[in-house]
C-alpha positions in Angstrom: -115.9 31.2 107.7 -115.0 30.2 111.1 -118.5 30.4 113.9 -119.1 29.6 117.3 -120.2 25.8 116.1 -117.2 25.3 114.6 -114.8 25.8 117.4 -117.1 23.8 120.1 -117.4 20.7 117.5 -113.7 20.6 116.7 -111.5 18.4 118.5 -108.1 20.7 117.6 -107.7 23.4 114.9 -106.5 27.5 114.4 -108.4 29.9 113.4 -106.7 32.6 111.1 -108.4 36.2 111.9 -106.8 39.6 110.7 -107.2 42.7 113.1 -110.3 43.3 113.7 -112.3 40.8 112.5 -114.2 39.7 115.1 -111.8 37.1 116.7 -112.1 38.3 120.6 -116.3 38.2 120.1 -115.8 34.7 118.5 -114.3 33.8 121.6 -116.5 35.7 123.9 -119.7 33.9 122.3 -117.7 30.5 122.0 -117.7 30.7 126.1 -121.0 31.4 126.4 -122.6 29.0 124.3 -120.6 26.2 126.1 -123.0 24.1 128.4 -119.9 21.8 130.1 -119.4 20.7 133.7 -116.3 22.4 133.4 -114.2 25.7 133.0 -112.7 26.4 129.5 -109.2 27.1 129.9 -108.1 30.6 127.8 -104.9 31.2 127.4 -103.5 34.7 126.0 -100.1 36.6 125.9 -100.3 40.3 127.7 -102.0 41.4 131.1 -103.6 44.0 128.8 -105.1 41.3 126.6 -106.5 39.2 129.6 -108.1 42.5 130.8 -109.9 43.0 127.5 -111.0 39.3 127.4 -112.6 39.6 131.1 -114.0 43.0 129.9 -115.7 41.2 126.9 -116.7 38.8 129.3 -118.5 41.1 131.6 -119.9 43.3 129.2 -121.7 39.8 127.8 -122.6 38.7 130.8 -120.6 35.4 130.7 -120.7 33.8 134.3 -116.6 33.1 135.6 -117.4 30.1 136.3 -117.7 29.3 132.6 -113.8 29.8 132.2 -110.4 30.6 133.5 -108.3 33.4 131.6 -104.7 33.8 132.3 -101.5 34.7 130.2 -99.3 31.7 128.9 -96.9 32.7 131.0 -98.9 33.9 134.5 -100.4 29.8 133.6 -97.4 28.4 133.5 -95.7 30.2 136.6 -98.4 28.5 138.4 -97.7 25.4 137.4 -93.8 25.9 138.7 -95.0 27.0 141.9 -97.2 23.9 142.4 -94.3 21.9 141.2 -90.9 23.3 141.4 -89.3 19.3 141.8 -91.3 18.5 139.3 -90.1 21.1 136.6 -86.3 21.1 137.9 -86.0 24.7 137.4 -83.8 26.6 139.8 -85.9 29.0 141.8 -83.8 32.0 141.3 -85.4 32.2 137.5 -89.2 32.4 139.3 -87.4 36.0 140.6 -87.4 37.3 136.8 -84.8 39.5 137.2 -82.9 38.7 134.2 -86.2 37.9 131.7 -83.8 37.3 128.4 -83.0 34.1 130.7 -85.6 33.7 133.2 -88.6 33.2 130.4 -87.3 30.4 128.7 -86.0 28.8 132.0 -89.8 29.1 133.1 -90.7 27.6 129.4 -88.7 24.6 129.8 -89.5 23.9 133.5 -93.3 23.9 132.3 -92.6 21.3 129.4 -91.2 19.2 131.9 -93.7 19.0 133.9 -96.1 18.5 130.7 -93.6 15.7 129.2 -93.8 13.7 132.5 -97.6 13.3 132.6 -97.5 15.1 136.0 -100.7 17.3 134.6 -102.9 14.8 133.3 -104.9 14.5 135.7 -105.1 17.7 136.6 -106.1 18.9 133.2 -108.5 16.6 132.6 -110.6 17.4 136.2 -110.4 21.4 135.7 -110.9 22.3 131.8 -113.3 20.8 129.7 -111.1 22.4 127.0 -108.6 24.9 125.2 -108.6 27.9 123.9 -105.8 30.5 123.0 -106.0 33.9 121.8 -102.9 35.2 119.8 -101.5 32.2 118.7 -99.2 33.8 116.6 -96.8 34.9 119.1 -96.1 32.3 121.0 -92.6 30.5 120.9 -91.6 27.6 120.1 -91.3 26.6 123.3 -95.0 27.9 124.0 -96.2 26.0 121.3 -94.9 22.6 122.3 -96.5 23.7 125.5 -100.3 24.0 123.9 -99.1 20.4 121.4 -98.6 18.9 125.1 -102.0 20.2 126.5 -103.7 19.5 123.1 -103.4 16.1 123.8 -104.9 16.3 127.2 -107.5 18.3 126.1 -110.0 19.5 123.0 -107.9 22.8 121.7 -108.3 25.7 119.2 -105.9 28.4 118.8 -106.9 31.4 116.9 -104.4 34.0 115.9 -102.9 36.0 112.9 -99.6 35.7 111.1 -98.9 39.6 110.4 -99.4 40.6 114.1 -96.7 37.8 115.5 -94.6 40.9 117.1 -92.8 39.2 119.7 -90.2 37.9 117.4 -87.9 39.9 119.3 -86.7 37.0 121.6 -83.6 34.5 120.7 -86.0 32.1 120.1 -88.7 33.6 117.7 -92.1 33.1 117.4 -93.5 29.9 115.8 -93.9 29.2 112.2 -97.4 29.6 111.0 -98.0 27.8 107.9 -95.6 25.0 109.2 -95.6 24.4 112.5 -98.7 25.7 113.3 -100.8 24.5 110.7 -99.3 21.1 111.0 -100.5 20.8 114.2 -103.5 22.7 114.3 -105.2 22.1 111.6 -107.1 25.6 109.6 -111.0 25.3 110.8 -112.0 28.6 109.6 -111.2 32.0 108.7 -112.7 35.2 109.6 -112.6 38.2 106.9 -115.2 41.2 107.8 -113.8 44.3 109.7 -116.5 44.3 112.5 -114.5 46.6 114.5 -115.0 49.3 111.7 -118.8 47.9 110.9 -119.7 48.8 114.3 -118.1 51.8 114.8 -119.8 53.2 111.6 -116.6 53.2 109.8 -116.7 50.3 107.3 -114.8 52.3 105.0 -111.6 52.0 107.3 -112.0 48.7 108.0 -111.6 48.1 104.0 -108.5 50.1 103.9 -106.9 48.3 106.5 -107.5 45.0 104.8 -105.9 46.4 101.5 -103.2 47.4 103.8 -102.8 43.8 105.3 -102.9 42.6 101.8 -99.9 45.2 100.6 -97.8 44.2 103.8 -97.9 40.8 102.4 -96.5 41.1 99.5 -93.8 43.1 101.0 -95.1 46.5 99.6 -95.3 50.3 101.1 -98.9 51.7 101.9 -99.0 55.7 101.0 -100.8 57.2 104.1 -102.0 59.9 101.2 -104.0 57.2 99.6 -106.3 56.8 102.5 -109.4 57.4 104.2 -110.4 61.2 105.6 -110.1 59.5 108.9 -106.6 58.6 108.4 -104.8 61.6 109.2 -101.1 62.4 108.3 -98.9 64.5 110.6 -95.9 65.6 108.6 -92.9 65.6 110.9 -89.4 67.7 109.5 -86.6 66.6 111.6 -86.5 70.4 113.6 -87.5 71.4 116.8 -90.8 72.0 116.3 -91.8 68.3 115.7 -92.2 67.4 119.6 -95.0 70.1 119.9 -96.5 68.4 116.8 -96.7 64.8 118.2 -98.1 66.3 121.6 -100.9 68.1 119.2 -101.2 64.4 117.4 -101.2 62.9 121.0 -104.4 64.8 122.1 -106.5 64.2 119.4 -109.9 63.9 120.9 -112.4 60.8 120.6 -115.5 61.1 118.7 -117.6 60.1 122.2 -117.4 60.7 126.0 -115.3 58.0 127.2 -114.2 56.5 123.5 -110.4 56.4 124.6 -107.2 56.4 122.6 -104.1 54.8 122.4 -100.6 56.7 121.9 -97.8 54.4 120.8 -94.6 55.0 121.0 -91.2 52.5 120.0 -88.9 52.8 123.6 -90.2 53.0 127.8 -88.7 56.1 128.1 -90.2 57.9 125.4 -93.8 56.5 126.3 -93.0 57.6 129.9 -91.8 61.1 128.6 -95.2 61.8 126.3 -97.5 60.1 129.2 -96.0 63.1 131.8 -96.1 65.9 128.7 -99.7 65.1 127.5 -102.4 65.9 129.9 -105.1 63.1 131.3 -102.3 60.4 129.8 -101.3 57.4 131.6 -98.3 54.8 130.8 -99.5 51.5 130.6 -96.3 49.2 132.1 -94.3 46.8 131.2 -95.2 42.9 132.9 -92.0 43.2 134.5 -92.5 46.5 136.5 -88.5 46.6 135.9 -88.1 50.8 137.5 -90.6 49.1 140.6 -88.2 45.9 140.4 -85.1 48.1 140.6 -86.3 50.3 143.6 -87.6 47.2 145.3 -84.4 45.3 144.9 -81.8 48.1 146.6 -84.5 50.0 149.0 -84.1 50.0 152.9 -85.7 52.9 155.0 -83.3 52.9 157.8 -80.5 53.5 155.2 -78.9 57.1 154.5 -81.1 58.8 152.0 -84.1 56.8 151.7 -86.2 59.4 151.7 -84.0 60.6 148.6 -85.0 57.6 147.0 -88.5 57.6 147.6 -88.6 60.9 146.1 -86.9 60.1 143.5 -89.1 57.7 142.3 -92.2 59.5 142.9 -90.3 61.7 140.1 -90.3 58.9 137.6 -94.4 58.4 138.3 -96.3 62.0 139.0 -95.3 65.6 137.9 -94.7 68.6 140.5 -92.4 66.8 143.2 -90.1 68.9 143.4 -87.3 67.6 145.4 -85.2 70.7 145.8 -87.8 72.7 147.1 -88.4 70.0 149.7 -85.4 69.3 151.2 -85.2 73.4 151.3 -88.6 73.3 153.2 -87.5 70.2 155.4 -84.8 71.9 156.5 -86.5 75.1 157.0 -89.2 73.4 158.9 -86.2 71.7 160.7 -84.5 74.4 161.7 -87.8 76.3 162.9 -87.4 79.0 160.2 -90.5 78.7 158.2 -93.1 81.1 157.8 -95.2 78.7 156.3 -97.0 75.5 158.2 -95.8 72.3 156.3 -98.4 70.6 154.3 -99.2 66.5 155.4 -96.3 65.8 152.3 -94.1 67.9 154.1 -94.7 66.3 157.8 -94.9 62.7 156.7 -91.3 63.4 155.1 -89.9 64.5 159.0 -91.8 61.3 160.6 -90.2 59.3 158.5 -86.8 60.7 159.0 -87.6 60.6 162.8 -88.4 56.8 162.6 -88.1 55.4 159.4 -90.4 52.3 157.8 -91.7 50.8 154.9 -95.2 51.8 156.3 -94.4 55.5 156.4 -92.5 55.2 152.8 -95.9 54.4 151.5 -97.5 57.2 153.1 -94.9 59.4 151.6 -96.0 58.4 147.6 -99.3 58.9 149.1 -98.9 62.2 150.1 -97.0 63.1 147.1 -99.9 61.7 144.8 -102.1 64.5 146.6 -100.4 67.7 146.5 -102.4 70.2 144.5 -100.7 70.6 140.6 -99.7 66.9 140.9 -100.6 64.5 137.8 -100.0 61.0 138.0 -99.1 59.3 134.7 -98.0 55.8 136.2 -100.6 55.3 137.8 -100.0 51.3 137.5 -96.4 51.7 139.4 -97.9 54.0 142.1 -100.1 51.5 143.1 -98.1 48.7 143.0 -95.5 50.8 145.0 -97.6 51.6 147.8 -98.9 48.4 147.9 -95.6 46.7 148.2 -94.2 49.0 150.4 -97.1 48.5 153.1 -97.4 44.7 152.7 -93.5 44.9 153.5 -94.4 46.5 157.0 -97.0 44.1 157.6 -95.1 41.0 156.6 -92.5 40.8 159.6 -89.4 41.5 158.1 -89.8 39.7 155.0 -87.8 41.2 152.0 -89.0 43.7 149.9 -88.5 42.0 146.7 -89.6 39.2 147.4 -93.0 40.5 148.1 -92.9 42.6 144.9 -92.2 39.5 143.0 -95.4 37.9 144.8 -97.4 40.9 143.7 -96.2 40.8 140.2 -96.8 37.0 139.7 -100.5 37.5 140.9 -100.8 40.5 138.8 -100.0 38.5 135.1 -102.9 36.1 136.3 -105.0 39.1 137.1 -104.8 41.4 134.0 -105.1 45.0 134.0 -107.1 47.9 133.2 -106.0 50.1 130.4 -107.1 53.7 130.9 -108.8 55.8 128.9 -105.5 57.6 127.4 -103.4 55.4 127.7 -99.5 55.8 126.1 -97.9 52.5 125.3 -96.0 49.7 123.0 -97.5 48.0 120.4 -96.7 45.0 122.6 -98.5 46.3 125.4 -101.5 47.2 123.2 -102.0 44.2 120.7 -105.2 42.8 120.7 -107.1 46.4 122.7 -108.9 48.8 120.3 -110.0 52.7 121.2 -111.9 54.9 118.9 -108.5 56.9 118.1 -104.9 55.5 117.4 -101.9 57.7 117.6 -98.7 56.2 116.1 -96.0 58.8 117.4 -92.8 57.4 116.2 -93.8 54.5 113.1 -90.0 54.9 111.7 -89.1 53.4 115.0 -90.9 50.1 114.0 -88.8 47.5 113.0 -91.1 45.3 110.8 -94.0 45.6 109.0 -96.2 43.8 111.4 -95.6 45.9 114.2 -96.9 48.9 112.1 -100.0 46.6 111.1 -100.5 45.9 114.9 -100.3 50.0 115.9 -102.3 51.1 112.1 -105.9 48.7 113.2 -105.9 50.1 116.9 -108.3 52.9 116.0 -112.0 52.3 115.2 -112.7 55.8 114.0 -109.8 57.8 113.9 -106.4 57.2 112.9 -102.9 59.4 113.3 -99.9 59.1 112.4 -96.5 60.8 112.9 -93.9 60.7 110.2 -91.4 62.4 107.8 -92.6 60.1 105.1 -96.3 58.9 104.3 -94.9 55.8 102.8 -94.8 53.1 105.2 -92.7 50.9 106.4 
């Protein structure tokens, strides 16, 4: 049994914890108790995860200066910006535009810059120690990275072996019971389904451990055999089955504000059932990659730019109807309307009058505002008009490279997750809501994605399928 002693006395060691478990409160309380001079360094994986973690500490009352949270990743881009010679990475990979490539370029620059000692000192006058969340997905390149910094500094990593989902890369995830264990020693375990204790649901919590249990051994779990708050929705391969997973999809929480997750395999599915199921919002992708597109090609002075703006406000809010405005543009144009425009309809004409990046961003604006307009990508919108009006403040500097500024300082920042919220699993490891909806489970491609999306839920659980054996 792994406690709050047992991390702050340990000089470098893991910490196996299944889903649930209590892991993100060990941490939490691991923080607090600490009485150093100096910051503990957290490291995690996902903006979404980093937002949990500073939610956690808020809710505990845990001063910032006590720590400093950031993803692997948004850590390491730091470091590259602080010392591009030093990491000998060429600059165009700190653009991220091709992330099969651009990661592990950004991986490698940072082990340079740990293999030649340029961080010692550093380390050793900012963190009093380590910590990192989610061990189990880091590569192998992240985990030389924490070796490196384990020898700078005291380190525990705490993780889980059946949630490691981002084996998707070239390079895989690390080997726990080799690699991992090898170098991090096990200090402790964790083994009681607090999530489920306190939701008043114990009885879940106990299923989901038989399930981890099952996935081990390589075996199916019968959804039948389950809980009364596991539900089953029975899908049959006909038309009727999207107007099924839209009922799954608004399955209610137990309390006012209890939240719930909707996962779903592919981007544009999520962003499909975030627009079709109403009060949903897509959580994003790290990359931004539609705002990373648009950023990359848009210029206001060119020939339909306002086209384009449209047309993304498309991709983030329902009820832009871009036939019906270029009808009423003209219209209004042409002096023909009976109608007066509406402020959506006049800040189209001043920006075809005298286009700018200013006025592009009043145009999403406006857009977000008509009446019978619902925004479901709530994350892009922002980050859209934001980008848009730091490009007419900046003096003619180019649009993507202020949206890569943004996006950088967003991974050290974390997120928000609302309160029904459509993602990934990848996006949502490590969060929990009182409901979790798995809308397409056949989609997953391993069992320990379908363990991730299954322990998401404190109280209710639902999932859509032809079969109820799963994987």
């Amino acid at each position: 049994m792994a406690d709050v002693a047992t991390i702050l006395s340990a000089t470098r060691g893991s910490i196996t914890a299944p889903a649930g478990c209590g892991k993100t409160h060990l941490l939490v309380e691991t923080v607090a108790a600490y009485d150093g001079l100096l910051p503990v360094l957290i490291l995690t994986h996902t903006n979404a995860g980093v937002a949990a973690l500073r939610n956690r500490f808020a809710k505990l009352g845990v001063a910032p200066s006590k720590f400093r949270l950031s993803t692997l990743d948004g850590w390491g881009l730091r470091m590259l910006h602080a010392f591009p010679m030093r990491s000998g990475i060429d600059s165009r990979h700190l653009l991220l535009k091709s992330p099969k490539y651009d990661y592990p370029a950004m991986r490698e620059g940072v082990l340079n810059i740990l293999r030649g000692q340029h961080l010692n000192d550093l380390l050793n006058s900012n963190y009093s120690m380590l910590i990192v969340d989610e061990y189990q997905d880091c590569s192998p390149a992240q985990h030389e990275t924490v070796v490196l910094l384990a020898e700078q500094l005291k380190t525990v990593v705490l993780g889980d072996p059946l949630q490691a989902i981002f084996d998707f890369t070239p390079e895989g995830v690390v080997d726990w019971e080799h690699d991992v264990s090898e170098a991090f020693p096990e200090i402790g375990t964790l083994d009681r389904p607090w999530r489920w204790v306190l939701a008043g649901n114990e009885e879940l919590g106990a299923w989901l451990l038989e399930v981890r249990r099952e996935l081990l051994k390589g075996n199916k779990i019968d959804l039948r055999n389950s809980p009364d708050c596991v539900e089953w929705v029975q899908l049959c391969g006909d038309s009727e089955d999207r107007e099924r997973r839209l009922r799954a999809a608004n399955t209610r929480p137990q309390t006012k504000g209890g939240g719930s997750l909707i996962m779903a395999k592919w981007p544009q599915d999520q962003s499909r059932f975030a627009r079709e199921i109403p009060g949903a919002t897509k959580v994003e992708n790290t990359d931004l990659s539609d705002l990373a597109n648009f950023a990359e090609s848009f210029n206001p002075a060119a020939k339909g730019a306002a086209g384009s703006l449209l047309e993304l406000a498309t991709t983030m809010m329902t009820g832009v109807d871009r036939s019906a405005l270029a009808a009423r543009i003209k219209s209004i144009s042409d002096k023909t309307n009976r109608n007066p425009p509406s402020d959506l309809e006049l800040a189209i004409i001043d920006f075809l009058k005298s286009p700018s990046y200013g006025k592009g961003a009043g145009i999403l604006s406006e857009c977000s505002r008509q009446g019978g307009t619902r925004v479901f990508r709530q994350e892009m919108l922002r980050a859209a008009i934001e980008v848009l009006n730091r490009a007419e403040m900046s003096g003619g500097k180019a649009l993507n490279e202020l949206f890569v500024e943004l996006r950088d300082k967003a991974r050290i920042r974390g997120r928000a997750i609302p309160t029904k919220a459509v993602g990934s699993t990848l996006l949502f490891k490590g969060l929990e809501a009182e409901v979790s909806i798995i809308l397409e489970p056949e989609a997953m491609e391993h069992e320990r994605d379908l363990y991730v999306a299954l322990t998401r839920g404190s109280k209710k659980l639902v999932v859509c399928s032809k079969t109820p054996l799963l994987p």
